[in-house]
N, C-alpha and C positions, 0 to 999 in steps of 0.2 A: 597516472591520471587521477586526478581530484573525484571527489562523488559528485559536485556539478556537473562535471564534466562525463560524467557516465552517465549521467540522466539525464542530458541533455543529447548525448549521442541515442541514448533508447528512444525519446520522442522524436527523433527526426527519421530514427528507423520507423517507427510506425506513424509519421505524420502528426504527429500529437504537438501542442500547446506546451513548453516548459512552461510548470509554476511551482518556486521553489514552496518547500517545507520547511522551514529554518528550525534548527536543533532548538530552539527553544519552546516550539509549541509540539501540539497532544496529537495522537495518531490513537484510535478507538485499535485494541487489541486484546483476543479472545487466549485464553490462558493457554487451549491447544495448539497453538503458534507456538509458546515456549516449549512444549513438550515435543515439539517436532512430528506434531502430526502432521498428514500430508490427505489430501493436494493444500495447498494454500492458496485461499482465495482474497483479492483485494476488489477494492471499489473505494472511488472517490467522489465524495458531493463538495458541495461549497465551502470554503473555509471557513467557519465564523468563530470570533472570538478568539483562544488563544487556540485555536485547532486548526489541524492541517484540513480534517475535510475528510480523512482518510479513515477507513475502516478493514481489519485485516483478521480473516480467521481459518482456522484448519479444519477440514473436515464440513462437518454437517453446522449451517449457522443455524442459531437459538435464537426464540424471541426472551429470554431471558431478560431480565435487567439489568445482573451483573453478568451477563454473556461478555462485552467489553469493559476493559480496563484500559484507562487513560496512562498511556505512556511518551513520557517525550523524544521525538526524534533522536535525540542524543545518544538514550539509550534503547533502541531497537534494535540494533545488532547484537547488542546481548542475550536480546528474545529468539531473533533469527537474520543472519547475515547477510543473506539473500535478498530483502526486500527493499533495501538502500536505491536500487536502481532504477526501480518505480516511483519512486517517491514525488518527483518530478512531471511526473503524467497530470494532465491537466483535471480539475471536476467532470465528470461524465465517463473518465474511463474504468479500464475493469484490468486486471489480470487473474488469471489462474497459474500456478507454477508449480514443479513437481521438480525441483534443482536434482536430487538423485538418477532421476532419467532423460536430465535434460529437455524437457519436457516445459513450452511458455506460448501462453497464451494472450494475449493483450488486445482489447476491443474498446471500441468507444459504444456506450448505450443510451441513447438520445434520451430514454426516461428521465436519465440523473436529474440533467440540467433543465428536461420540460415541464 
């Protein structure tokens, strides 16, 4: 199965809007995602510009500046493999993941988009 194709079977498992992330734009990601801290939290707003919309971090998020680092789709499974099949979830949703204990959480949270 393609990663379209898994991401578009995850939104329809949760009712969700597929909108692609194309490997060529930015995903906002926090360095404790590479380090494989856990739970992993995501959340998506609007896409603008060359970005997916998406923001992804492990643990406790920071108001930080450089709390996120701009990494392109292409290469996020480098950072962490698991996040691929969200990617797909429209602006407004959320997940939480905890892949070691199988453990997924996905919600839609009307703020995003209001």
């Amino acid at each position: 199965m393609t990663k379209e194709e898994t991401q578009r079977r995850l939104c329809q498992q949760y009712g969700a809007a597929y909108v692609a992330s194309p490997a060529g734009q930015k995903v906002g990601v926090a360095v404790g995602v590479r380090t494989k801290g856990r739970p992993l939290h995501g959340v998506r707003h609007q896409p603008e510009g060359d970005t997916t919309g998406w923001y992804v971090w492990a643990g406790e998020p920071s108001d930080a500046d450089d709390f996120f680092q701009p990494v392109h789709v292409a290469h996020l499974e480098e950072w962490e493999p698991h996040l691929h099949r969200f990617l797909g979830l429209a602006p407004g949703w959320r997940f939480l993941l905890v892949p070691e204990e199988g453990y997924e959480d996905v919600w839609f949270d009307e703020t995003l988009v209001s």
